[in-house]
VEXPALO-38487 format. One line per 3 residues: number of its first residue (from 1); for each residue x, y, z of C-alpha. Coordinates in Angstrom, 1 decimal, padded with zeros to 4 digits. Example, Ala and Ser with C-alpha at 12.3 -4.5 7.8 and 13.67 -1.06 7.14 Angstrom:
BEGIN
1) 012.3/-004.5/007.8  013.7/-001.1/007.1
//
This chain:
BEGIN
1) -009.9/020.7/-012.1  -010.2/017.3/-014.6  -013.7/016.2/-015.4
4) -015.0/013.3/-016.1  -015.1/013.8/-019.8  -011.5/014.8/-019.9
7) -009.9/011.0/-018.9  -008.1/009.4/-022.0  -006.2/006.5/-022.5
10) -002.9/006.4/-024.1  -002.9/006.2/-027.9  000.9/004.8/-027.8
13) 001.8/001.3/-028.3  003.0/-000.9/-025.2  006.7/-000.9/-026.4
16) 006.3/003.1/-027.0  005.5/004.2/-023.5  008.0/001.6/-022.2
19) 010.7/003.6/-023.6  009.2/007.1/-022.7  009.1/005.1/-019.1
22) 012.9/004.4/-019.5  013.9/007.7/-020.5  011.7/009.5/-017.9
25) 013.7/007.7/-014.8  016.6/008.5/-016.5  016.2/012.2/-016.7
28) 014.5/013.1/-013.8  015.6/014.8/-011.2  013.3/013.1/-008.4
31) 011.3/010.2/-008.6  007.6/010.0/-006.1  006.1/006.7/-005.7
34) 002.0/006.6/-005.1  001.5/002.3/-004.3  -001.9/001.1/-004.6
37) -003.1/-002.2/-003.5  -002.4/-003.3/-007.2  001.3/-003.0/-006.9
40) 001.0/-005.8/-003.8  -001.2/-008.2/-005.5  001.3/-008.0/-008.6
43) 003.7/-009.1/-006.5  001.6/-012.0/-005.3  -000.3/-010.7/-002.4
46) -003.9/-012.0/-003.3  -006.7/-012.4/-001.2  -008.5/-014.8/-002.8
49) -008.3/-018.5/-004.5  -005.5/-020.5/-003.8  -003.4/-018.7/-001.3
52) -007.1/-018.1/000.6  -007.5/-021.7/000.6  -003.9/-022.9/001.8
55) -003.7/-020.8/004.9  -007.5/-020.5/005.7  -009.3/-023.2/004.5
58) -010.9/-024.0/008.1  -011.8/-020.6/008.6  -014.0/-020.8/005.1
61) -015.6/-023.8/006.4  -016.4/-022.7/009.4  -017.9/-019.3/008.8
64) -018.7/-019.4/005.1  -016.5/-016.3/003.9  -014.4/-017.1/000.3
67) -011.7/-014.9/000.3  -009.5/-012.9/003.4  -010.8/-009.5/003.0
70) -014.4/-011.1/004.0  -012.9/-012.2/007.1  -011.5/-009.4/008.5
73) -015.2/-008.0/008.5  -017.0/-011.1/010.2  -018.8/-010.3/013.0
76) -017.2/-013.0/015.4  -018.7/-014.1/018.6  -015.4/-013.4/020.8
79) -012.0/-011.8/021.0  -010.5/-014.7/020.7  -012.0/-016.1/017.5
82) -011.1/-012.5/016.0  -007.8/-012.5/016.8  -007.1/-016.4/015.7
85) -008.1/-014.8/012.5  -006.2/-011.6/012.7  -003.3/-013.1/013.4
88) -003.0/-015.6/010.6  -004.2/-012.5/008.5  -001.2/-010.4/009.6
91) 001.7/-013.1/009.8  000.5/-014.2/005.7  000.2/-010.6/004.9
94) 003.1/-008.7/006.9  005.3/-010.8/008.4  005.7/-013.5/005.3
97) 007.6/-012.2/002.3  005.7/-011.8/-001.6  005.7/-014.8/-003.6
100) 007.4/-012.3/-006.3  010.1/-009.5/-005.8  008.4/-006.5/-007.2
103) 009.7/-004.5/-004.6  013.1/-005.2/-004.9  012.9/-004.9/-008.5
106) 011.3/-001.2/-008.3  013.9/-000.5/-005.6  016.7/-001.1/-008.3
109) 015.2/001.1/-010.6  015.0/004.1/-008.1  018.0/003.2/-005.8
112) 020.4/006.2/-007.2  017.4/008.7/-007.6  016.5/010.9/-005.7
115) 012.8/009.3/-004.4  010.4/009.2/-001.8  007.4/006.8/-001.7
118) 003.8/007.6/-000.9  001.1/004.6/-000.4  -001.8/003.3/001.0
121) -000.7/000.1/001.4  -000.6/-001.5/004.6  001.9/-004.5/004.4
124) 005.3/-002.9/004.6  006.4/-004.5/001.8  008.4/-001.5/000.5
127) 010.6/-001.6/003.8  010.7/-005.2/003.9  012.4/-005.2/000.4
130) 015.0/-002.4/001.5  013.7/001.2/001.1  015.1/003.8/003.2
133) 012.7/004.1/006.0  012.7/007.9/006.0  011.4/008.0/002.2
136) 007.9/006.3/003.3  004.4/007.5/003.9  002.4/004.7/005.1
139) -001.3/007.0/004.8  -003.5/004.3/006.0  -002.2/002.2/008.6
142) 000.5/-000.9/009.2  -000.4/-004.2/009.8  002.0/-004.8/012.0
145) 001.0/-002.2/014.9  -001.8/-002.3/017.4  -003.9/001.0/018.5
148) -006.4/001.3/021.3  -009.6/000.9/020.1  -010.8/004.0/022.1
151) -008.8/005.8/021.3  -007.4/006.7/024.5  -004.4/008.2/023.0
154) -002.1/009.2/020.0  -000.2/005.9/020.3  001.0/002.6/018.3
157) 002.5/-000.2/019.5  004.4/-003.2/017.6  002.7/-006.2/017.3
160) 005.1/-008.7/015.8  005.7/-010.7/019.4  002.1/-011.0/020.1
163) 000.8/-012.1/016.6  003.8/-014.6/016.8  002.5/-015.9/020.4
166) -001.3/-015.8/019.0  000.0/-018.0/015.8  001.8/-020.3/017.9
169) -000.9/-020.8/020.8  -004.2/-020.5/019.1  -006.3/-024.1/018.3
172) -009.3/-024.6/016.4  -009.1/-020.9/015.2  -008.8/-019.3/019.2
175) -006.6/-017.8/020.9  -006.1/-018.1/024.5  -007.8/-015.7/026.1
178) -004.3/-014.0/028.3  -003.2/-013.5/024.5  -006.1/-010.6/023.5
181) -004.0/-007.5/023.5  -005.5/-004.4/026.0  -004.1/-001.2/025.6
184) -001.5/-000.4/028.5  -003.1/002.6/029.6  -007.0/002.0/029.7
187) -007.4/-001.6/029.2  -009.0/-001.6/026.6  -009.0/-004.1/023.7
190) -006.3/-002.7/021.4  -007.0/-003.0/017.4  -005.5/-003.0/014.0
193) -003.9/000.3/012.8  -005.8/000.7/009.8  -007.8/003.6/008.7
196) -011.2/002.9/008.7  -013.3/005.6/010.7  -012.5/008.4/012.7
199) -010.8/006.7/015.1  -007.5/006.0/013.1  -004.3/007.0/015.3
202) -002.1/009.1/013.5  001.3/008.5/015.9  004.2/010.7/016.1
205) 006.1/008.3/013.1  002.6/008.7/010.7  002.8/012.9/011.4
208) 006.8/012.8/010.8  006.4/010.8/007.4  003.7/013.2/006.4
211) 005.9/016.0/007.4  009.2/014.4/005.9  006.9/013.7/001.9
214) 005.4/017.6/002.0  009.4/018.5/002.0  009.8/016.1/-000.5
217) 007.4/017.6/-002.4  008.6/021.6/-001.5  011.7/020.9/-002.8
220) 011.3/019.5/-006.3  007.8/021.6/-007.1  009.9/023.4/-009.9
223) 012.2/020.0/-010.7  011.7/017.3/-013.3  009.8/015.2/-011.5
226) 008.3/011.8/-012.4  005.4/010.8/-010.8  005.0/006.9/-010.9
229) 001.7/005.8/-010.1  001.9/002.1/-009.5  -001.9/-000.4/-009.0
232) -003.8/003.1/-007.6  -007.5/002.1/-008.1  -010.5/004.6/-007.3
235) -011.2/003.6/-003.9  -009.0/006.3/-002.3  -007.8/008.4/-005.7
238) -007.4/011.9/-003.4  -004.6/010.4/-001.8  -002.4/009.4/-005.0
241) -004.0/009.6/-007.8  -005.7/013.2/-008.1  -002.6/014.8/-006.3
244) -000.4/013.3/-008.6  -002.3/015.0/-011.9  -002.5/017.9/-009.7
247) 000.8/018.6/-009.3  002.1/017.6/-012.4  -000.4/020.2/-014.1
250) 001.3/022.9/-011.9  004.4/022.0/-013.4  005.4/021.8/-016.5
253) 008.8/020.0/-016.0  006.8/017.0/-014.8  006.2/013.8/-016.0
256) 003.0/011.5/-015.0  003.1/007.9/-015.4  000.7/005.3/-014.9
259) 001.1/001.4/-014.1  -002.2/-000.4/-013.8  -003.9/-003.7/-015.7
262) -007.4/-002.0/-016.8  -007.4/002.1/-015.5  -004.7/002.9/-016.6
265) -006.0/007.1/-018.0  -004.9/010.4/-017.6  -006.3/013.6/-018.2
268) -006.3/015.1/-021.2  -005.1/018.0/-019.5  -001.6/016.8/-018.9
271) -001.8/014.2/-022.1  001.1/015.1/-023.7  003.1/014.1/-020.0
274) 001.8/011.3/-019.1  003.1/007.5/-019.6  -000.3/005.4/-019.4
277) 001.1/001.8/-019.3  -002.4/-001.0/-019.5  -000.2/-003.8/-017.9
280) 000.9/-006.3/-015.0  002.7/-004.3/-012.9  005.8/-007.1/-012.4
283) 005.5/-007.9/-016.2  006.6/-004.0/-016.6  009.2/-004.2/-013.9
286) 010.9/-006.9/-016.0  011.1/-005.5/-019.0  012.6/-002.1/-017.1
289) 015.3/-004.1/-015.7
//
């Protein structure tokens, strides 16, 4: 439907679609939510430099890698070198809370609307900061279950206990070997829930979240919508991004508004409703509130 050709930045000054922003929340009648990774690292989840080197410094000098995501990818020589590193990846990523409160700020600003959030992030943040459970779509996984690597079968399991056992037991970057985790009904070594392949379990909870944002969606196709894009990159865009124009193409009460330092566009086709904001994500937050 958009080519290529058709992608346009915003001609409006920063202050300009800051107050279209303002006035869209205001007046709309539902409020969806599309998180990339961008909205996460705004709030101080970064992979790299100086939060890298305070809680894996060893690991770099041990295996060479520079930055986390590198290290969930070495090829280590045992389970229990993997899941020393897992672990510290997990409790720093999902069990710790953001250095800044981006979440809680956005949750302010949507609180008395009528929302529902759809994201590929994986590091429950939006939870964490207070969002009703049963307005989330977590698409791609959660850092804090396990699946059988198999997959044996349609099933998650919580994590929290066993990364916190791992943490505490593991020494010079193992883990005791009673720690690896084995899935309870074939044995076999259990793994992150995190969509990578074709081997992604999508539980009962992941199909009643999808179910529970295609409702969302039914409900308000005709409303005045505001779709808020916040950090969505082009890794994955037909999961937020290219829905998003989609949808608010196909209707003509909807607004389209875009958060992102660097690609922040829209289509030409829905120019005139979109709100293409070139900025830190928390920077934007605090002028909003």
């Amino acid at each position: 439907m958009f080519s290529k050709m058709s992608i346009m930045k915003s001609t409006k000054t920063y202050s300009q679609q800051i107050e279209r922003l303002k006035t869209a929340l205001e007046t709309a009648d539902a409020v969806v939510i599309g998180a990339g990774a961008g909205l996460s690292t705004s709030a101080g989840f970064v992979y790299t430099g100086a939060r890298f080197e305070q809680y894996f410094s060893d690991f770099a000098q041990k295996y060479g890698f520079q930055d986390m995501y590198s290290g969930g990818f070495y090829p280590y020589d045992t389970l229990e070198e993997y899941w020393a590193y897992w672990s510290r990846y997990i409790t720093v990523n999902r069990y710790m809370e953001p250095p800044k409160p981006i979440y809680q700020n956005l949750l302010e600003l949507v609180k008395d609307k009528d929302y529902f959030v759809l994201t590929t992030n994986v590091d429950h943040c939006f939870q964490k900061a207070g969002f009703d459970k049963k307005r989330l779509f977590y698409t791609q996984g959660d850092y804090g279950l396990f699946q059988c690597s198999e997959p044996c079968c349609q099933e998650t399991f919580d994590n929290e206990d066993v990364i916190k056992a791992m943490m505490e037991q593991q020494r010079d970057m193992r883990i005791p070997t009673t720690l690896i985790p084995r899935c309870p009904h074939c044995d076999k070594p259990l793994t992150m829930n995190l969509r990578a392949d074709n081997t992604f379990v999508e539980d009962e909870g992941w199909h009643t979240a999808a179910g529970r944002y295609s409702d969302f969606l039914r409900r308000h196709e005709k409303t005045a919508v505001l779709f808020l894009e916040l950090g969505v990159g082009y890794n994955t865009p037909v999961i937020i991004k290219y829905p998003f124009w989609k949808m608010t193409a196909a209707n003509d009460k909807a607004t389209y508004a875009c958060i992102n330092l660097g690609e922040a566009v829209c289509p030409q086709e829905i120019g005139k409703r979109s709100i293409c904001i070139d900025g830190d994500i928390m920077s934007v937050m605090d002028v909003l509130g």
